[in-house]
DOLO-26633 format. One record per residue (C-alpha): residue number from 1; residue in three letters; chain; z, y, x. Coordinates in pm, 1 decimal. Example, Ala and Ser with C-alpha at 12.3 -4.5 7.8 and 13.67 -1.06 7.14 Angstrom:
# DOLO-26633
    n  res  chain        pz        py        px
    1  ALA      A     780.0    -450.0    1230.0
    2  SER      A     714.0    -106.0    1367.0
//
This chain:
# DOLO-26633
    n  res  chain        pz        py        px
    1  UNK      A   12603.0   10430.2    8644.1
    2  UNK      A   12785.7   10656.4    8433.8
    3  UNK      A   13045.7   10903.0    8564.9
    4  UNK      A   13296.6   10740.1    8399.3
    5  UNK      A   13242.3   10433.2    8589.3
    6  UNK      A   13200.5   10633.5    8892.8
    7  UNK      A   13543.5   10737.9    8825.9
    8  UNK      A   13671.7   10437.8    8804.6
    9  UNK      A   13510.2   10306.8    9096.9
   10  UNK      A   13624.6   10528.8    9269.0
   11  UNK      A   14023.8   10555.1    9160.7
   12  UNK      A   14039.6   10172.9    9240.1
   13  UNK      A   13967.4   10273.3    9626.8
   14  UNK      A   14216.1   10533.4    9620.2
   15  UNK      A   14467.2   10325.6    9441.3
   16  UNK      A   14343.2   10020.5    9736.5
   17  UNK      A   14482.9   10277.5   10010.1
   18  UNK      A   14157.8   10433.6   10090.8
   19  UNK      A   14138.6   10782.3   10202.2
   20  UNK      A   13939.1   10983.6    9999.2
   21  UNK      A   13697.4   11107.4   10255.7
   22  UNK      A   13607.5   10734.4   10384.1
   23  UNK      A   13559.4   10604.6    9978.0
   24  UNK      A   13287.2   10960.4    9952.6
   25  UNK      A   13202.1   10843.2   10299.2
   26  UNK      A   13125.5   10539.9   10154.1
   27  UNK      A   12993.3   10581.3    9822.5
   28  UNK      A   12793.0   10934.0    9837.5
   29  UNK      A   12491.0   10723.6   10035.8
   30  UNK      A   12456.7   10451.8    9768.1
   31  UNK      A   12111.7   10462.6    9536.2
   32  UNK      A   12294.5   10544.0    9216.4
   33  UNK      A   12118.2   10704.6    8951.2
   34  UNK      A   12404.7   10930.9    8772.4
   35  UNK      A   12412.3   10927.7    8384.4
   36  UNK      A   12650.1   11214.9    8274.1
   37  UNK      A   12863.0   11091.5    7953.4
   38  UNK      A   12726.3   11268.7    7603.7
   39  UNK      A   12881.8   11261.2    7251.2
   40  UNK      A   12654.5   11001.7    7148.6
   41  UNK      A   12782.9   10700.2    7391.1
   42  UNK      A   13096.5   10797.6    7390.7
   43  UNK      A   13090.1   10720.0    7030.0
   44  UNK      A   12919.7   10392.5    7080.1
   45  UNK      A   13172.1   10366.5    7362.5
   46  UNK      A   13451.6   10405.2    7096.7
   47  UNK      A   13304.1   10181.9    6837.8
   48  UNK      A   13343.7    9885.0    7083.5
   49  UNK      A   13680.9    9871.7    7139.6
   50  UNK      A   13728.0    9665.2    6819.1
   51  UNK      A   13485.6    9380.2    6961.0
   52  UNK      A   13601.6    9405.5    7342.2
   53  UNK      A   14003.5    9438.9    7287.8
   54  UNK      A   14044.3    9044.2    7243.8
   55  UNK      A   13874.3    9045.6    7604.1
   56  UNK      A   14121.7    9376.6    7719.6
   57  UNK      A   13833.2    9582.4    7808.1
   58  UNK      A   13901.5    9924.6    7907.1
   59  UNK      A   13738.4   10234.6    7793.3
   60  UNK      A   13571.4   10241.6    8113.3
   61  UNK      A   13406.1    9900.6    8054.4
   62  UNK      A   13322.5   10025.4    7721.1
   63  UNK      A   13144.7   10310.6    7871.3
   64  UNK      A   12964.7   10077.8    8100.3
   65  UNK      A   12834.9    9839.3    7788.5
   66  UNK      A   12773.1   10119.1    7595.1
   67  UNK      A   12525.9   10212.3    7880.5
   68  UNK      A   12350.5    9926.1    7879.4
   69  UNK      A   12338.9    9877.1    7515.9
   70  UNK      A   12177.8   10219.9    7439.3
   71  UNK      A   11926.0   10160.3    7751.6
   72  UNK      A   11834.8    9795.1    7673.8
   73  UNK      A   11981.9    9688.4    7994.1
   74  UNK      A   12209.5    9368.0    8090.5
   75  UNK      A   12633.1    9507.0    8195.7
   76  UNK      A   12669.8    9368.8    8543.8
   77  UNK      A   13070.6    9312.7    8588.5
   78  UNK      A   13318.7    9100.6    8788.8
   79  UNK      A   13511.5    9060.4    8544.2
   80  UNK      A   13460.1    8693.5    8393.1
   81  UNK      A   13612.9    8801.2    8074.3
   82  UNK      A   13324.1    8973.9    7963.3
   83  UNK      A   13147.1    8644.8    7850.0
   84  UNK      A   13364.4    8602.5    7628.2
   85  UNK      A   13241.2    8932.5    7428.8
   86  UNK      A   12878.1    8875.2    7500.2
   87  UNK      A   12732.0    8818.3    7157.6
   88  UNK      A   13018.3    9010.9    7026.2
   89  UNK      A   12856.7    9345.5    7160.6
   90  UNK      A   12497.4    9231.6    7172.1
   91  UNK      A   12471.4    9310.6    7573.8
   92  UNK      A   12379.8    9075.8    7804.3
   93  UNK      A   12649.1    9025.2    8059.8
   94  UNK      A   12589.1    8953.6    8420.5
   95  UNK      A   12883.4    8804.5    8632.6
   96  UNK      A   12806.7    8924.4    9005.0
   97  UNK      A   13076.2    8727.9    9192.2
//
């Protein structure tokens, strides 16, 4: 997971009403290998926003296709509307709920 997603993660707990010591309570424990954010994705980060705006994708979802793009790897999301980019971004996209 990248940090940027990390952040993100973590704002929409905050944001929820969760104090901030229960979301690191909750969150520090978790398996996640950390990938720290480099000039190279966040260029292919920024070259997506072109193919993912129809879908309003955030730069934070970009980050997390851009991550699985450069690694080979399938972007696991909640967010339905990511199908609809799919072939678009040439990631595979895996719905989890």
């Amino acid at each position: 997971m990248s940090v940027i997603n990390y952040s993100e993660v973590v704002s929409y707990f905050v944001h929820a009403g969760m104090d901030a010591r229960d979301v690191d309570a909750m969150l520090d424990p978790l398996p996640i290998n950390w990938i720290l954010v480099d000039k190279q994705l966040a260029n292919l980060a920024g070259r997506l926003r072109k193919s993912t705006a129809s879908a309003g994708l955030s730069l934070g979802d970009r980050f997390c296709i851009a991550l699985a793009k450069r690694d080979g790897l399938a972007a696991w999301t909640a967010d339905k509307g990511w199908k609809k980019i799919e072939s678009d971004v040439g990631v595979e996209v895996v719905i989890i709920r």
